[in-house]
C-alpha positions in Angstrom: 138.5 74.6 34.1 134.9 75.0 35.0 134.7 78.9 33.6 133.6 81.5 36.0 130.3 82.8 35.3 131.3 86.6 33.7 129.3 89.9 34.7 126.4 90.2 33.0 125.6 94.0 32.7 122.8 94.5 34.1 123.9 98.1 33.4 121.0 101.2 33.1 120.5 103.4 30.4 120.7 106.8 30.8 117.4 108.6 31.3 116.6 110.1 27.8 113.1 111.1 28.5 113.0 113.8 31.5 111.4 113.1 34.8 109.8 115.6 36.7 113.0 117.8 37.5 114.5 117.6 40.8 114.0 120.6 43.2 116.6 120.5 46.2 114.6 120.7 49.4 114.9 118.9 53.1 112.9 117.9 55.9 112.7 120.7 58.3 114.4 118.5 61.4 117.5 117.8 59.1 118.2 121.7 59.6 120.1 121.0 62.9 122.0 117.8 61.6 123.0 119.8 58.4 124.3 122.9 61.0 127.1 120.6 62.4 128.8 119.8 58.8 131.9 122.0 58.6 135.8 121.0 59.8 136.9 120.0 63.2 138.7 122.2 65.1 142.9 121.2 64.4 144.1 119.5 67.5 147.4 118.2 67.7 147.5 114.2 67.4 146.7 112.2 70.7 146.0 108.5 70.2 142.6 106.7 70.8 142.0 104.7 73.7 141.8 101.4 71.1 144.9 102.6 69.4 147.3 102.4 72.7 145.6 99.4 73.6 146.9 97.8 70.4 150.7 98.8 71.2 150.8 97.9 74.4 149.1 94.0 73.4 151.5 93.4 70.6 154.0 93.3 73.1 152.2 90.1 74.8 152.0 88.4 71.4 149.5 88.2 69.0 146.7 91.0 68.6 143.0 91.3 66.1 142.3 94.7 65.7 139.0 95.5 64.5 137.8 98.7 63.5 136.0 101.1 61.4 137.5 102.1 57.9 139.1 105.2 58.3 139.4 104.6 62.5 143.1 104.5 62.8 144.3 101.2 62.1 147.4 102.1 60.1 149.0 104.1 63.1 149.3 101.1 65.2 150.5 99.4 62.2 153.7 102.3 62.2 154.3 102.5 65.6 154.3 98.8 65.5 156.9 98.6 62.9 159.1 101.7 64.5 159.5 99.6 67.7 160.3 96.6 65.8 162.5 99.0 63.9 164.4 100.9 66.2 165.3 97.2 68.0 167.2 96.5 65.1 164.5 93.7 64.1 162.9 93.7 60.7 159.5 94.1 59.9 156.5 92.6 57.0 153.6 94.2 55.8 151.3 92.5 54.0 148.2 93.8 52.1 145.8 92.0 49.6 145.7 94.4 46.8 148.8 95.7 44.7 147.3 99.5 45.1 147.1 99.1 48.2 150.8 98.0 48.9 151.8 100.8 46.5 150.6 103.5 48.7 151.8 101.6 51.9 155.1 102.0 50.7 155.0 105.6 49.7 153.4 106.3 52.9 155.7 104.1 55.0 159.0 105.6 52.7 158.3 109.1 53.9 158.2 108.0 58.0 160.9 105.3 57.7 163.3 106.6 54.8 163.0 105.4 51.4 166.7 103.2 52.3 164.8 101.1 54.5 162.0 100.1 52.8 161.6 97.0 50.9 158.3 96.2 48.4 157.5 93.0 47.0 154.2 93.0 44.5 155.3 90.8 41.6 155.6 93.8 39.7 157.8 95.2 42.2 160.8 93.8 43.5 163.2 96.2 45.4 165.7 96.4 48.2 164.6 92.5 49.2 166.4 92.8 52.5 165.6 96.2 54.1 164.5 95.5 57.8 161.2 96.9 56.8 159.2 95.3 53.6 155.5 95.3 52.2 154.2 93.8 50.0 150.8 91.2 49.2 149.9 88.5 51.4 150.5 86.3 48.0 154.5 87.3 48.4 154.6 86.2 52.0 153.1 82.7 51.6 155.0 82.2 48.9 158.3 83.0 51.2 157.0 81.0 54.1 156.3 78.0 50.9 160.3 78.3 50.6 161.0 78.9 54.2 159.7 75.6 54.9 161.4 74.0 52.3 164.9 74.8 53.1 164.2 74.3 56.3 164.8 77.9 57.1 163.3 80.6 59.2 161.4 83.5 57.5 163.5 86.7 57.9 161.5 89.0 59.6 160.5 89.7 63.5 157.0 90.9 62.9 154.2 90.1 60.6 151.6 92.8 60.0 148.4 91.5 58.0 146.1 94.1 56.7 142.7 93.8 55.5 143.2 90.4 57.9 139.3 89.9 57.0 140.5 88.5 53.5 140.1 85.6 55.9 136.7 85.2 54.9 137.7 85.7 50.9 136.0 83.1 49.2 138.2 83.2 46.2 141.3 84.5 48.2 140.9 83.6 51.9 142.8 80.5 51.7 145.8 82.4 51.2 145.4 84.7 54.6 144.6 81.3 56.3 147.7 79.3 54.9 150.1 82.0 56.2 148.5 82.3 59.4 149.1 78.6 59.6 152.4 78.2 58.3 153.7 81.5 60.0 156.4 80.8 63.0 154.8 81.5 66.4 158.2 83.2 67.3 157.0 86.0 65.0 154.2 88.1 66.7 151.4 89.2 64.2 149.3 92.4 64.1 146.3 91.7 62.2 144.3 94.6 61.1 140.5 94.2 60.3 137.0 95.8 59.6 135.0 95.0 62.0 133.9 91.1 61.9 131.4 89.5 64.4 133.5 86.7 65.5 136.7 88.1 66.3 136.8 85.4 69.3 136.8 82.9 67.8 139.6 83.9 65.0 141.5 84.4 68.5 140.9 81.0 69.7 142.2 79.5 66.6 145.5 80.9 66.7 145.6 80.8 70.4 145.5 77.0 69.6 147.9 76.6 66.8 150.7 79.5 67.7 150.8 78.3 71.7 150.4 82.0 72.4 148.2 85.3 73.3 146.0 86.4 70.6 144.4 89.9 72.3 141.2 91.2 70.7 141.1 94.7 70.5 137.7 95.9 69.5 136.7 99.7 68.5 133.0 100.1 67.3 132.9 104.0 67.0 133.2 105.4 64.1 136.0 108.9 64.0 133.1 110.5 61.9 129.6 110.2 63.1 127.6 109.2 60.2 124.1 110.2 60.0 121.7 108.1 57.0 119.6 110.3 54.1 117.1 109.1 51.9 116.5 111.0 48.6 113.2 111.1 47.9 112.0 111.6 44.0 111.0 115.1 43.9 114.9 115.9 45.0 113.5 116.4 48.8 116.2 115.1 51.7 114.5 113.2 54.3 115.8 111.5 57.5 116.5 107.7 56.4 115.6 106.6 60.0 113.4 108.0 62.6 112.5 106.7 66.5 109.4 104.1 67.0 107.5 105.4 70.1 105.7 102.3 70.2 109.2 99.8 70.6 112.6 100.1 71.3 115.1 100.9 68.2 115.0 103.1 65.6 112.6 102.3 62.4 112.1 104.0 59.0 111.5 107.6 59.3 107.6 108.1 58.7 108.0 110.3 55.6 110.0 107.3 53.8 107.6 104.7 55.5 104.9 106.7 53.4 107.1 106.8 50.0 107.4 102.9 50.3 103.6 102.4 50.7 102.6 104.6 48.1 104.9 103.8 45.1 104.3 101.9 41.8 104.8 98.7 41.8 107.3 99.2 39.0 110.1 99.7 41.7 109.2 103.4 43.1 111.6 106.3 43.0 113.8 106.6 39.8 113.2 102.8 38.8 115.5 100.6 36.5 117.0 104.6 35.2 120.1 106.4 37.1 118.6 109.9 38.0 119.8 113.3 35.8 123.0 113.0 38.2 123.7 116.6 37.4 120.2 117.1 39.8 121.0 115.3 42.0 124.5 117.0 42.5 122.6 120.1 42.9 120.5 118.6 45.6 123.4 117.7 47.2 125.7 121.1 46.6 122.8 123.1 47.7 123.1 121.7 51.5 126.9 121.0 51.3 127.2 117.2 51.1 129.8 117.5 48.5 132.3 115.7 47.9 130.6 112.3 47.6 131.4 108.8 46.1 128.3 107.4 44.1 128.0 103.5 44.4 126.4 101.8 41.3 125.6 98.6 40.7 127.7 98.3 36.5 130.8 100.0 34.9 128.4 101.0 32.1 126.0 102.8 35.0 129.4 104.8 36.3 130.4 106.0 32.6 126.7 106.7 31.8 126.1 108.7 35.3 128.8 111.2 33.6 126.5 111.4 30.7 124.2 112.0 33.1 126.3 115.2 34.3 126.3 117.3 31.1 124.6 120.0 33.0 126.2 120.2 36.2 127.6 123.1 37.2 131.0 123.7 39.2 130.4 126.1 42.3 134.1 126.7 42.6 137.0 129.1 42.8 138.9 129.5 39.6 142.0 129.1 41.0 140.2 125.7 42.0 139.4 124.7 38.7 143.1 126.1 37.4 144.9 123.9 40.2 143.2 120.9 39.0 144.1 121.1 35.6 147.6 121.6 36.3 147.4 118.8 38.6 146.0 116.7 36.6 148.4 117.3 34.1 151.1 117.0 36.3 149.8 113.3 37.1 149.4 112.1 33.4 152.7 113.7 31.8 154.3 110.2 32.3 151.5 108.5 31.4 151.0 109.7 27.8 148.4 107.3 26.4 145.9 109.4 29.3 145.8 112.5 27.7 143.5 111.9 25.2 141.1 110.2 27.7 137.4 110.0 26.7 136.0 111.4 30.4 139.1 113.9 31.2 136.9 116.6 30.2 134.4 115.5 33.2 137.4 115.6 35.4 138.6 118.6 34.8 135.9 121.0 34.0 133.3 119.4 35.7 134.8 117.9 38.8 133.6 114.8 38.7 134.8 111.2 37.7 134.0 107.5 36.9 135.7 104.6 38.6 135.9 101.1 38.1 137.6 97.9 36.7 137.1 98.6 33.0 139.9 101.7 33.6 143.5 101.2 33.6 145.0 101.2 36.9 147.0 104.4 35.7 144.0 106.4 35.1 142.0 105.1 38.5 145.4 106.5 40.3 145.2 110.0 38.8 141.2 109.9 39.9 142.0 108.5 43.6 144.6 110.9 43.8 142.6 114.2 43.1 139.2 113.0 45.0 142.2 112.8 47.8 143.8 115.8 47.7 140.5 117.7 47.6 140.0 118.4 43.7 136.6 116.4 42.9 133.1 116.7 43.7 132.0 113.3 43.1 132.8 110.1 41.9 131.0 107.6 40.3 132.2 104.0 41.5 131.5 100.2 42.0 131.3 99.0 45.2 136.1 97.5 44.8 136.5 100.8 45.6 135.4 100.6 49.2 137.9 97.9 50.2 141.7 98.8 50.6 141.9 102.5 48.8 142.0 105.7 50.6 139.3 106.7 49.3 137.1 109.4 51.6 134.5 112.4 51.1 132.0 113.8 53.1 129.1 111.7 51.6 128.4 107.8 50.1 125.2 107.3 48.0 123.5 104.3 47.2 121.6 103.2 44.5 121.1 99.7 44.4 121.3 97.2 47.9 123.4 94.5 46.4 126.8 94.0 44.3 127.8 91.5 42.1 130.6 89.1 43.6 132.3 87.7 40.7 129.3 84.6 40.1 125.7 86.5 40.9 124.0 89.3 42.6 123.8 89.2 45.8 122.5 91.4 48.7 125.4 93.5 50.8 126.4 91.9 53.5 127.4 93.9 56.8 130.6 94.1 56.5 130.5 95.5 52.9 128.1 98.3 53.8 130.4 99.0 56.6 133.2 99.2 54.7 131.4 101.6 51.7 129.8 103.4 54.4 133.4 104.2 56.0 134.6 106.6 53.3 131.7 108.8 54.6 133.2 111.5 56.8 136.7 112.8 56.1 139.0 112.6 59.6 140.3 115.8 60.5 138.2 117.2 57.8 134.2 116.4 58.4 132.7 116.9 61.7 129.9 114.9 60.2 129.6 111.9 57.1 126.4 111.3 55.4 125.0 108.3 53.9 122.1 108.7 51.2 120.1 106.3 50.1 118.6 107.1 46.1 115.3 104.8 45.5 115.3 102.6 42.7 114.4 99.2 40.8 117.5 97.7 42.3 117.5 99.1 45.7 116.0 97.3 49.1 115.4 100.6 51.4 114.2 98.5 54.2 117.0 96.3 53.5 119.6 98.9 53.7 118.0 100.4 57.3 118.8 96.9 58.6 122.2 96.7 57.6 122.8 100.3 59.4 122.7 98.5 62.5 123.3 95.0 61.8 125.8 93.0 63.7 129.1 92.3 62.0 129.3 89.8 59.2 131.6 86.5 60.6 134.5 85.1 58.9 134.4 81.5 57.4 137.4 79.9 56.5 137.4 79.8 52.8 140.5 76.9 52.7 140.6 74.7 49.4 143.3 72.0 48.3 144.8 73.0 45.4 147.5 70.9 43.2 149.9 74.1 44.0 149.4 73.8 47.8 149.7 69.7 47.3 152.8 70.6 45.8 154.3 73.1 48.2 153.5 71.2 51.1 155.1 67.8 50.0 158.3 70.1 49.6 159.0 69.9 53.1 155.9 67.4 54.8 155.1 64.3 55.0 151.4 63.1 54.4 151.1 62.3 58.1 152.9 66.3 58.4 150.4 67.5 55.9 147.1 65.9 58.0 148.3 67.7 61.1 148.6 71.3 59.4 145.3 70.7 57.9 144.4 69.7 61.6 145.2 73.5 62.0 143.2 74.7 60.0 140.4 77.2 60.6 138.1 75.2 59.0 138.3 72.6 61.4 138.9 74.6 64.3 135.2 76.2 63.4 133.5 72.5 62.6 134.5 71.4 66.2 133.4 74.5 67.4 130.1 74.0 66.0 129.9 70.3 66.9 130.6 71.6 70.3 127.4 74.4 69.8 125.5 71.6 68.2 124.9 74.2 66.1 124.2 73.2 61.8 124.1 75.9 59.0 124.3 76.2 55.4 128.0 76.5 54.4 129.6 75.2 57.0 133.5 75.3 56.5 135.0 71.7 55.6 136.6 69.6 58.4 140.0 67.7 58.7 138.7 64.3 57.3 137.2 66.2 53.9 140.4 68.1 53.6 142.9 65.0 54.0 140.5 63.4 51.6 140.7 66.4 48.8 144.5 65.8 49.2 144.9 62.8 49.1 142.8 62.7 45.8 145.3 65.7 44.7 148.3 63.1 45.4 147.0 60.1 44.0 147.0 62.0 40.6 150.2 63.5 41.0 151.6 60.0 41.7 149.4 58.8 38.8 151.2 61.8 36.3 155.2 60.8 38.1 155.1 64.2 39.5 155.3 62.9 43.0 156.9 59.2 43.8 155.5 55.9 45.7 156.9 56.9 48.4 155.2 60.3 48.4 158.3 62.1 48.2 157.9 64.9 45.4 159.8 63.7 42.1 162.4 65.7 40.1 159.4 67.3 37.6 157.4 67.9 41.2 159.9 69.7 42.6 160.2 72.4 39.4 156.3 72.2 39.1 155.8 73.3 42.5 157.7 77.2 41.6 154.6 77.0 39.5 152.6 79.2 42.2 149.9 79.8 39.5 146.5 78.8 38.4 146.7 75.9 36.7 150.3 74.3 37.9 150.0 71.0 36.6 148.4 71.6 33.1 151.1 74.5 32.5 154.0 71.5 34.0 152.5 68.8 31.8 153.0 71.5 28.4 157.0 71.9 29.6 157.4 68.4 30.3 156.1 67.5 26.8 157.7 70.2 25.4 154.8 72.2 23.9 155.3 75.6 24.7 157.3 78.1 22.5 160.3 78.3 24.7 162.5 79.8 22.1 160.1 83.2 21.7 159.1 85.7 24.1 156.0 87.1 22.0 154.5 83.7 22.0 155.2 82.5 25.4 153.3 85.8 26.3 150.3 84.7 24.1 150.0 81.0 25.2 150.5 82.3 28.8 147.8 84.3 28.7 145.2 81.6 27.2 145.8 80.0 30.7 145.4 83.2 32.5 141.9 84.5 30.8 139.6 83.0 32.9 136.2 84.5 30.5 134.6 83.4 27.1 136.1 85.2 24.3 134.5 86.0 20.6 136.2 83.8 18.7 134.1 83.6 15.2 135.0 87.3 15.2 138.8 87.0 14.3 140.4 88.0 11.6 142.7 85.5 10.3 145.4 88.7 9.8 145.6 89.3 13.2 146.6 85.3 13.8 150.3 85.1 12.2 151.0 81.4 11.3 153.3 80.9 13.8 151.0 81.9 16.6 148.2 80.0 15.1 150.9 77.0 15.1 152.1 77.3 18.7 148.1 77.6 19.9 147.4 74.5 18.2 150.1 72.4 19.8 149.6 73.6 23.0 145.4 72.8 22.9 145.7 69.7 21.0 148.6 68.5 22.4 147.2 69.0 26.1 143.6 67.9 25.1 143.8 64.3 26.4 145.5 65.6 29.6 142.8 67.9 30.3 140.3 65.3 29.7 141.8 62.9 31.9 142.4 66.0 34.6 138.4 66.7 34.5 137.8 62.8 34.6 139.3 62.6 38.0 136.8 65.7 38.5 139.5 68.3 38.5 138.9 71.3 36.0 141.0 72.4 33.3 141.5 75.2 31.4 139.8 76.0 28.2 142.5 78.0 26.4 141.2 80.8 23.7 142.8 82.8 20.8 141.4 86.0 21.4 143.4 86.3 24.6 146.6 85.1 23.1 146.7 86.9 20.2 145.8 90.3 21.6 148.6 89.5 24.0 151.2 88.5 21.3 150.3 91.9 19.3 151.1 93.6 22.3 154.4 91.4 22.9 155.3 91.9 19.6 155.3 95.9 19.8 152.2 96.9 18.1 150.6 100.1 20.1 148.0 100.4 22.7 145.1 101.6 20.6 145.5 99.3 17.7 146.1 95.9 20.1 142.8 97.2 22.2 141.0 97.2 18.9 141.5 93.2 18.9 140.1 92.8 22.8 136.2 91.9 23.0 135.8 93.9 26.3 137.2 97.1 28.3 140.7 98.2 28.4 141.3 97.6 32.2 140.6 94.0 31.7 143.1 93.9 29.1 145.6 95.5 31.6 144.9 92.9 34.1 145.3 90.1 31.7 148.8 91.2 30.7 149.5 92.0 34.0 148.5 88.7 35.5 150.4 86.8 32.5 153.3 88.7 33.4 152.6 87.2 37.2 152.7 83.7 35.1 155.6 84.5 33.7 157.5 85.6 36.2 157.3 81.7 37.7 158.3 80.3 34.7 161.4 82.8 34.6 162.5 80.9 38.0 162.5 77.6 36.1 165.9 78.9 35.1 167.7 75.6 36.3 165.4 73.1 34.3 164.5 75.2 31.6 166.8 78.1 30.8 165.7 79.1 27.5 162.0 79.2 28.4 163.5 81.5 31.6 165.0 83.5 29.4 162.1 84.4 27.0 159.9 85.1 30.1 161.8 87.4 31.2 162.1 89.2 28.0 158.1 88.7 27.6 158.2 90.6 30.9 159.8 94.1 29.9 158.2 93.7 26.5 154.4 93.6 27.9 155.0 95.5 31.1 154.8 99.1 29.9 152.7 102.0 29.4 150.1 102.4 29.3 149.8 98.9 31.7 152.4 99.9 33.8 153.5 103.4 33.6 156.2 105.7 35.9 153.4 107.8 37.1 154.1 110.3 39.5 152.2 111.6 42.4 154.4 113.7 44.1 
């Protein structure tokens, strides 16, 4: 496999030598704006114009909402669902992150009854069969995968795709596009979205593959008016933007015209350091912009920003401060391994929190929860935490223009502003959001006053052939099938359309003839390996290897078929499993030959050597493979084997969250190989056991946030 390129840190040291300190001040004309903050008046519920457009269009067939975060999208998404549910039909909800699902179904339990719900993660499987189930977008493919194969129909009425902007999901995207391809046109489909600028032309597409109505229904305003701040040094608040007399539009305001024109060429404002956060709380406290969500560029910048805290002071009630402890408490009493957390301190005498994907999930739930309900003045977060998570306060702050997407750096786009920008204004509880701009070595003011009223960001398809969706597809098609769903596709749908335009750009999406050619490739090595036959009709080893809805399918096949992997012991199918699953460089000179027992050590071996020549003859054919590490595998067999949180972190190279996710996506490996149950039952068996042996707490535990 070609490795991913890993995060590289850019993180900022605290500032240990004192600027000039921060004296809270504003710009005299923000005195009116900062008079409207304060609650809405209660009203009782009456549905937006876009919202009752929405019902009344699913009932002609297919409908794109787009939206605002935070605009209302979710109550279409119920009152969808209730008349699909009061019909007697049966309902699918389908979300892109785990979290996200989680709270879907608590939320969706309390309105529908806990008895007919259904929720389908991977992690989760319960009550299959109610009429109403959610779960990811990865489940549903998956069931449409077997749908097709038996030559069934998928059991539901009414497909509801969240987050339907996943489209564009480089890494993910071709898993929203598959099931809108593969999903019966009988089944209407609510699709729920940020806003996106070519919502048309998603509509066209399905119009011409589903033989039906796709209605657009289009809401730019936000619920809660946001109005932009800039921070200036010296802790004074100005207007971000202000009016140009001389043309039409709105420009930088002339005050932060002036700061750009005047600062040091070293970056201006408080440079490659975060800011004495605990200041800059105070600046915002004094005019009542609290609570806010901070967005940092680095996990390290979020935990040091809390270091940055040390002398912020709480302006609260004390039954305030008492109600959070007990809260808090409350939320981690299941979840032992939290009490002791390094930052719970900050959380509960201080208010305030760090967030991002160095945490286990269970301590990001307890923070998510009290910023929720009302308990926190301010978290410190990385831009994940804008997409999917109810997530609100009053205020967003910036300090830095771009994000880092998994490979490089690279400036916000429109529709990731948008979406960080929507958790600024609480509905029902902020007549007014604000969004502050903090000056710094990493952030583009002019930059960011563009994307304040920059068009939408489109949606590319993002559709790749894979040897798992070779495999799937030659369940049930025929090459000749398999070129006309790829005729389907988005990605050719958008290459005639820009033919059409005689419009060229960077990136275009691929067309028809350079799909059909990356599968045929795909099949032509399958039939090469005897996992597929002459007459292109899957074999019997192509047929198991196709449950193999992971990663690397083929390379994890070839090990069974050869009969390398430990079948025989949970533990160590756990650690080989999650070689294949770690997708970064490990340490390995670092290892202490104690931690590696000799049967691990054994099993590790046979698997790398023993797959070595098929690997080379994989990336040959220009295919990547995987290169499988021991850190990884033995941190993971520690863990299997029962050894406690603490002392099996101590072998990790990097932060507990991403050892959380690596055992909880080796249990997602796993959990394929326990459906192999028919072909290889003892290997089944020892996944399964791997699976209650590594899915506990502190990965996975019984919180509560009732």
């Amino acid at each position: 496999m070609v490795e991913k390129k890993q995060y590289p840190g850019r993180a900022r040291k605290p500032a240990h030598k004192r600027r000039q300190q921060l004296k809270p001040g504003s710009d005299a004309s923000l005195k009116k704006v900062f008079a409207e903050i304060g609650k809405p008046e209660q009203m009782p519920f009456q549905a937006d114009p876009f919202q009752l457009e929405a019902i009344e269009a699913i009932d002609k067939g297919d409908c794109l909402v787009t939206a605002p975060t935070g605009a209302g999208k979710t109550w279409i998404a119920v009152e969808a669902i209730r008349k699909v549910f009061n019909a007697g039909g049966k309902a699918w909800y389908a979300s892109p992150l785990k979290a996200l699902t989680n709270s879907k179904y608590s939320e969706f339990s309390d309105i529908f009854g806990e008895q007919n719900l259904g929720i389908l993660t991977g992690d989760r499987k319960e009550n299959a069969d109610a009429p109403i189930v959610v779960g990811t977008t990865e489940i549903l493919r998956n069931q449409l995968y077997d749908a097709m194969h038996k030559g069934e129909d998928l059991g539901t009425d009414f497909v509801v795709l969240d987050e339907a902007h996943f489209l564009g999901d480089e890494d993910r995207g071709v898993v929203w596009e598959e099931t809108m391809i593969y999903l019966p046109s009988r089944i209407p489909m609510l699709m729920l979205s940020a806003t996106i600028g070519n919502a048309d032309q998603i509509a066209a597409w399905l119009e011409s593959i589903r033989a039906g109505t796709c209605i657009i229904v289009e809401e730019k305003k936000r619920p809660v008016p946001l109005y932009p701040l800039f921070l200036h040094p010296s802790g004074t608040l100005f207007p971000m933007l202000g009016k140009n007399k001389k043309k039409s539009g709105t420009q930088l305001h002339k005050k932060v015209l002036n700061f750009l024109k005047n600062r040091s060429s070293s970056g201006g404002g408080f440079g490659a350091a975060l800011p004495r956060m605990d200041e800059v709380m105070a600046v915002f406290r004094k005019y009542n912009l609290l609570p806010a969500i901070f967005f940092l560029k680095s996990r390290a910048d979020c935990d040091n920003a809390l270091l940055l805290c040390s002398k912020y002071k709480v302006m609260e009630e004390p039954e305030r401060k008492a109600e959070r402890r007990r809260r808090t408490q409350k939320l981690i009493e299941k979840a032992p391994h939290l009490a002791d957390h390094k930052q719970i301190k900050d959380l509960t005498e201080k208010a305030v929190a760090a967030h991002h994907s160095g945490q286990l999930p269970a301590w990001k739930l307890v923070i998510e929860t009290l910023m929720t309900e009302g308990y926190l003045d301010a978290v410190f977060a990385t831009s994940t935490v804008a997409a999917g998570v109810n997530f609100p306060a009053r205020t967003i702050a910036f300090l830095n223009s771009d994000r880092f997407n998994g490979r490089e750096f690279a400036p916000l786009n429109p529709t990731e502003f948008h979406q960080m920008t929507g958790r600024a204004g609480r509905r029902g509880m902020d007549n007014i959001g604000f969004a502050v701009v903090i000056p710094g070595r990493f952030m583009d003011t002019r930059y960011v006053a563009k994307l304040i009223h920059m068009q939408p960001a489109d949606v590319d398809s993002q559709i790749k052939i894979d040897f798992s969706m070779t495999l799937n597809l030659l369940l049930s098609h025929s090459p000749d099938q398999v070129r006309k769903l790829l005729e389907k596709s988005f990605a050719n749908f958008q290459q005639h359309s820009r033919r059409k335009q005689k419009k060229r750009r960077f990136g275009t999406a691929p067309d028809t003839e350079h799909l059909w050619a990356e599968f045929i490739r795909h099949l032509d090595f399958l039939k090469e390996k005897e996992y597929v036959a002459r007459e292109n009709r899957l074999t019997e080893d192509g047929i198991w290897a196709s449950q193999l809805r992971i990663d690397h399918p083929v390379m994890v096949a070839e090990g069974f078929r050869r009969g390398l992997f430990p079948q025989s012991d949970p533990a160590l199918l756990a650690a080989i499993m999650a070689a294949f699953v770690n997708e970064r460089e490990t340490d390995e000179d670092s290892i202490h030959p104690k931690d590696v027992p000799g049967e691990l050590e054994d099993a590790y071996l046979t698997i790398r050597e023993g797959l070595r020549p098929f690997a080379k003859e994989m990336i040959a054919k220009g295919f990547s493979a995987p290169i499988l590490f021991m850190r990884p595998a033995m941190t993971v067999y520690q863990w299997a084997a029962g050894r406690d949180w603490d002392s099996v972190l101590a072998l990790w190279d990097s932060a507990e969250g991403d050892l959380a996710m690596l055992i909880m996506r080796t249990a997602d490996n796993l959990r394929h190989i326990r459906n192999l149950e028919n072909v290889f039952p003892e290997a089944a068996h020892s996944a399964r056991t791997a699976m209650e042996r590594i899915l506990r707490d502190p990965v996975v535990p019984p919180l509560q946030t009732e």
